[in-house]
Each structure stands twice: as structure tokens, then as C-alpha cells.
N, C-alpha and C positions, 0 to 999 in steps of 0.2 A: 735123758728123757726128752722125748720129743712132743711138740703141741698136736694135739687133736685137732686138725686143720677143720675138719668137717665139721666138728662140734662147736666150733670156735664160729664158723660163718667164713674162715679162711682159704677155702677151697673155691671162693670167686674170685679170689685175690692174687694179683700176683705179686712176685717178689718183692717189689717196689712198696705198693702197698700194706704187705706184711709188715714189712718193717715200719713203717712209719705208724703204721696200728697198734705194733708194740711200743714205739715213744710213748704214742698216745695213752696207753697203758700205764708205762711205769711213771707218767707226768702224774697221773691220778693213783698211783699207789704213793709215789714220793709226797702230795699231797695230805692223804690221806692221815698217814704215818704222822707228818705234821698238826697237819688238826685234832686226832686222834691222842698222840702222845708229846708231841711237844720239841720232838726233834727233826730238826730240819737237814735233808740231804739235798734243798732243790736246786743250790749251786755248785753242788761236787761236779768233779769233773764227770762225764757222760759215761764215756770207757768203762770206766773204773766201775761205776756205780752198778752199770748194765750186767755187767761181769758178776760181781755180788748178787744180784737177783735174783739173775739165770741160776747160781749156782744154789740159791736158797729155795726157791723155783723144784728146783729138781730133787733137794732133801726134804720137801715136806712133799714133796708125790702128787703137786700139783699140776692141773693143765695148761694154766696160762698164769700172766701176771695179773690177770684180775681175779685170777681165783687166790690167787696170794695176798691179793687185796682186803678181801674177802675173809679170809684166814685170819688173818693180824688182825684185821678193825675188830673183831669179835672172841680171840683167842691173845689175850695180852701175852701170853710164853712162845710164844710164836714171834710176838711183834720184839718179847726182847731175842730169842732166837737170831732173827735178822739185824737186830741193831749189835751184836756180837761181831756178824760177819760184815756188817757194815763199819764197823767200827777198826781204824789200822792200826795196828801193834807191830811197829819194827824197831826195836830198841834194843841196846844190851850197855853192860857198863863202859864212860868211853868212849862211847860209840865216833867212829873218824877222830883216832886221837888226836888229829893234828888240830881240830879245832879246840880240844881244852888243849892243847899246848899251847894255842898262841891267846886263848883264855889267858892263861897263868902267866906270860910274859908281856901280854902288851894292854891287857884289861883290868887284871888284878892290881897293877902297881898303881892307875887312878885312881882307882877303889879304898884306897889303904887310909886316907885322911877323913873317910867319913864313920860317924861316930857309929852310925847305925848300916848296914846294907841292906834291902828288899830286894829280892830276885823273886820271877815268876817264872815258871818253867811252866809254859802252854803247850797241851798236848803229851804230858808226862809219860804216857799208856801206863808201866805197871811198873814205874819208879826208878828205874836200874839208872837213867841219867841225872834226876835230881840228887841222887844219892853220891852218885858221883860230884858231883858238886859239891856236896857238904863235904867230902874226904878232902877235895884241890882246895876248901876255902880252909878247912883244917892244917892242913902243910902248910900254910901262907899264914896260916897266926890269926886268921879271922874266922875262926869258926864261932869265937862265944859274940861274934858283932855284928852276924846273921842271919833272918827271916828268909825261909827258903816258901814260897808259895808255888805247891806245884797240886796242877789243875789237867782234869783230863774231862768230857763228858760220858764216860764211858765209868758203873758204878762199880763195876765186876772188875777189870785192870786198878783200880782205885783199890779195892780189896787186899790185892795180892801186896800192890804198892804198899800200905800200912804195912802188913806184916815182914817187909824187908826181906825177905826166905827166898833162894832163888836154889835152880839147879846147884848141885857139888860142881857138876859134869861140867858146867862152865866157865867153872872157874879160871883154869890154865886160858881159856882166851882171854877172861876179864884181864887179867896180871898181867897178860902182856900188852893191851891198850892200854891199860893202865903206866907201866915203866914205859911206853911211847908218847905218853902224854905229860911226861916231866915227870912220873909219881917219885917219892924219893924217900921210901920205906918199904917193909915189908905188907903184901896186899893183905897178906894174909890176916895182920893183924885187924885189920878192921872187923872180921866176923869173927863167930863161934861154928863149929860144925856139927850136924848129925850123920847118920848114915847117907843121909843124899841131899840133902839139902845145905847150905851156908847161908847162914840167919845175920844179918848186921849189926855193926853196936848200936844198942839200945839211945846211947847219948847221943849218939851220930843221928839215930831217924828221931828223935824229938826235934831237932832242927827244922825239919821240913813239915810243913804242914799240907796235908794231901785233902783236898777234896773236890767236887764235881762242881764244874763251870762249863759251859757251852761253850764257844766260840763265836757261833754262827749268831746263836739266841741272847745271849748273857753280854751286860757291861762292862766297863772297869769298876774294879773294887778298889784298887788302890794305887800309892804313884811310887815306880819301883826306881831305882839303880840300874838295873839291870831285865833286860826280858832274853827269855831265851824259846824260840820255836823253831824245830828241825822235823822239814819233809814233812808238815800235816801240810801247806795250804799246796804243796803240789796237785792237792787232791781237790782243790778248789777251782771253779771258775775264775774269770778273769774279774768279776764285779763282785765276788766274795773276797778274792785274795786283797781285794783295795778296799774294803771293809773293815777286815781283820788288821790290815795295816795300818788302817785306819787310829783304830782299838790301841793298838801297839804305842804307837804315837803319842795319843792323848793319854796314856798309861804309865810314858816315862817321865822322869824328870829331865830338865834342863841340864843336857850334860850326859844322860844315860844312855845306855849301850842297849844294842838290840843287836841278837846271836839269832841266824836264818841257814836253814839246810842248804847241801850244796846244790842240788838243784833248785835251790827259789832266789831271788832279786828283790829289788825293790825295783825294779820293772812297772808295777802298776799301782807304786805308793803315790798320791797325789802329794805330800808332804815329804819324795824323796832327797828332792835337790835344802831340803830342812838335815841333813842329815852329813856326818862327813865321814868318808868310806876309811875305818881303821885298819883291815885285813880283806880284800877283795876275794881272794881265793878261799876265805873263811869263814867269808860272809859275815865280820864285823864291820856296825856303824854305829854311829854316835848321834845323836841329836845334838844339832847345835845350839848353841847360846841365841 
């Protein structure tokens, strides 16, 4: 779908101008969105963000981004519509085995003398890597020693996450991240099946406790052992990503581990040279004493 140049006033404008009229646009729809409902996109990355718009833009059959402005501020199902598409879900059980393999080899055996364990898993989307977690802290003999906190802002991925139920269909790839990531049972056992779905054990997701936390908006709740975030702040600014890192920081304890996607660093942690790098390729670090 293309903008109505003429309707718009864009038909004085050239290219240059276009574009920068559209920033100017989506600066006051991201706004908007913010004052309106509470969530904040105005540090995501630009790309990413634009790309969503555009594409939401064109499924509610709008002309411009202010008419989608327009739409949301005054049609809340609209406004969560776009926080759907705004929202990333790229997860699955597993996921880069190699990082719970070296999880389970060179993280877990610290872990083992404390009475209690706190893990946060930020940015969950719809649970398939927290869950994962509870199974590797399971094999290792600390499942009943515990508190899994996994937090998404997103209320719909949060949903699906409670009820553990995933595809049948994807199973055969979970089982085999899974035996690439040390597993050392059958996967199978962990679930029950229906005709298409595979439902988790029940004891296994009482472990985790799933609920909605911000990122961008929201503080520490509590001082973990362990954090773990993969690929959300790729999607961030450079002055959100030192935020969030921020957050992370004052989130762990003395000693705790913080687990980061392969595309993100500690590149713009103002507290990185605080930290001592346990798996570089794996993106474990430790906060030091």
C-alpha cells in the first residue's frame, strides 16, 4: 500500500523531505503509544521499528503513520494489534545449544553450593527457553533449589508461556538442541502428548514463574544468581542497551552470572570492566566481587 502523496501534502516534497516527514511521524506515533499506553519503543532500534509500522501501516488500510496514530490513540485493539507486531518472538527450546551446554559445564558447577538459586530470564517471549532451564537445572540435581523468574512485556506470549503447550511438529528439532546441549535423558519424557500439541510436566512449569515486566519501563524486583537475556536489546538503541545493562547489573548478586545473545556485548555497559568474561563466544559473565 502506498501513501496518498497529494492527500498527505507530500506532493511538494521531495524525497528527502518524505522521508524525514515520516521520522517525524513515527517520532509522534512512538510517542503517543507511550503516553497513551505505557509502552515505550522510542529507543528501539530505528530499522526494525520502521519496518513494523510500515507493515501495520498497511494491515489496518491506513494512509500514513499518522493516521495510524490516530487509529491506536482512540481504538485500544488496534493499539494492542501493533504492540503484537511490535513485539519479537524468536525462541524455541534450546535455542544455540551451545550456550546451555556451556550453561551446564562451566556455570552450573558455581551454582551448586548455594542453598537457594534466582534466575531471571528477561524477555522470555512464550516460555520454550525458561522451560528449558528448569529441565538442565533438573539433570544437574537442582531443580527442587530453584526460583525460575521469567518476564516478558508482551501479555499474549505470557499466556501461551503458562500453559507450556507447544507444537507436536517441533518437537524432533527441540530433542535434538536439546541432546546438543548436554541433555541426558529421554526428551520425551518431559511432556505428555495430544494430537498436535506436547503439553509440559506440570511439576517442571510450577518452577517458573511467568509474568509481565517491562524492560524499557519497569525496575529490579529482585537480586538473582543468575540473569539470562538473548537477542531482545539487539533491538535497542545504544542509550537503552546501557540501561538495560544497567538494570542487569544492579539485579545481580555479588558473584552472578549474566547469559547475553550472540549478537549483543557488553560493548555499552558502563559497569563492564565490573564483570569477568566466563565464555566470550557465549557470551558468559560474572560480576565480580
Amino acid at each position: 500500500m502506498e501513501l496518498n502523496n497529494a492527500e498527505h501534502g507530500y506532493d511538494a516534497m521531495n524525497p528527502a523531505e518524505q522521508d524525514e516527514m515520516m521520522e517525524l511521524e513515527i517520532d509522534l506515533l512512538l510517542e503517543g503509544l507511550y503516553r497513551r499506553y505505557g509502552y515505550d519503543f522510542r529507543h528501539y532500534a530505528r530499522s526494525s521499528i520502521k519496518r513494523r509500522l510500515i507493515y501495520r501501516m498497511n494491515r489496518e488500510k491506513v494512509p500514513s503513520m499518522t493516521a495510524l496514530l490516530e487509529r491506536i490513540l482512540f481504538d485500544p485493539q488496534a493499539a494492542e494489534r501493533l504492540l503484537q507486531d511490535l513485539s519479537i518472538r524468536v525462541t524455541e527450546m534450546f535455542r544455540d545449544p551451545s550456550f546451555f551446554l556451556a550453561l551446564r559445564q562451566r556455570i552450573i558447577p558455581k551454582l551448586r553450593t548455594l542453598p537457594e538459586i534466582r534466575i531471571w530470564h528477561a524477555g522470555c517471549s512464550t516460555g520454550e527457553e525458561p522451560i528449558s532451564m528448569a529441565i538442565l537445572l533438573e539433570e544437574e540435581g537442582l531443580g527442587d533449589n530453584v526460583k525460575i523468574y521469567a518476564t516478558d512485556m508482551n501479555e499474549e506470549a505470557l499466556r501461551v508461556a503458562r500453559k507450556g503447550a507447544y507444537r507436536l511438529s517441533s518437537m524432533q528439532n527441540y530433542t535434538k538442541n536439546y541432546l546438543q546441549a548436554g541433555g541426558t535423558m529421554e526428551f520425551s519424557k518431559y511432556y505428555t502428548t495430544t494430537e498436535s500439541e506436547a503439553i509440559f510436566d506440570r511439576e517442571l512449569m510450577q518452577r517458573i514463574l511467568f509474568f509481565q515486566h517491562n524492560l524499557v519501563m519497569d525496575r529490579s524486583f529482585n537480586e538473582f544468581h543468575l540473569i539470562i537475556c538473548r537477542n531482545v536489546m539487539i533491538y535497542f538503541d545504544e542509550r537503552l542497551q546501557q540501561e538495560v545493562l544497567h538494570l542487569f547489573y544492579e539485579s545481580l548478586s555479588i558473584g552472578g552470572f549474566l547469559g547475553l545473545g550472540s549478537n549483543e556485548s557488553m560493548l555499552y555497559a558502563e559497569e563492564g570492566n565490573k564483570y569477568k568474561t566466563i565464555d566470550a563466544s557465549e557470551k558468559w559473565y560474572q560480576k565480580l566481587r
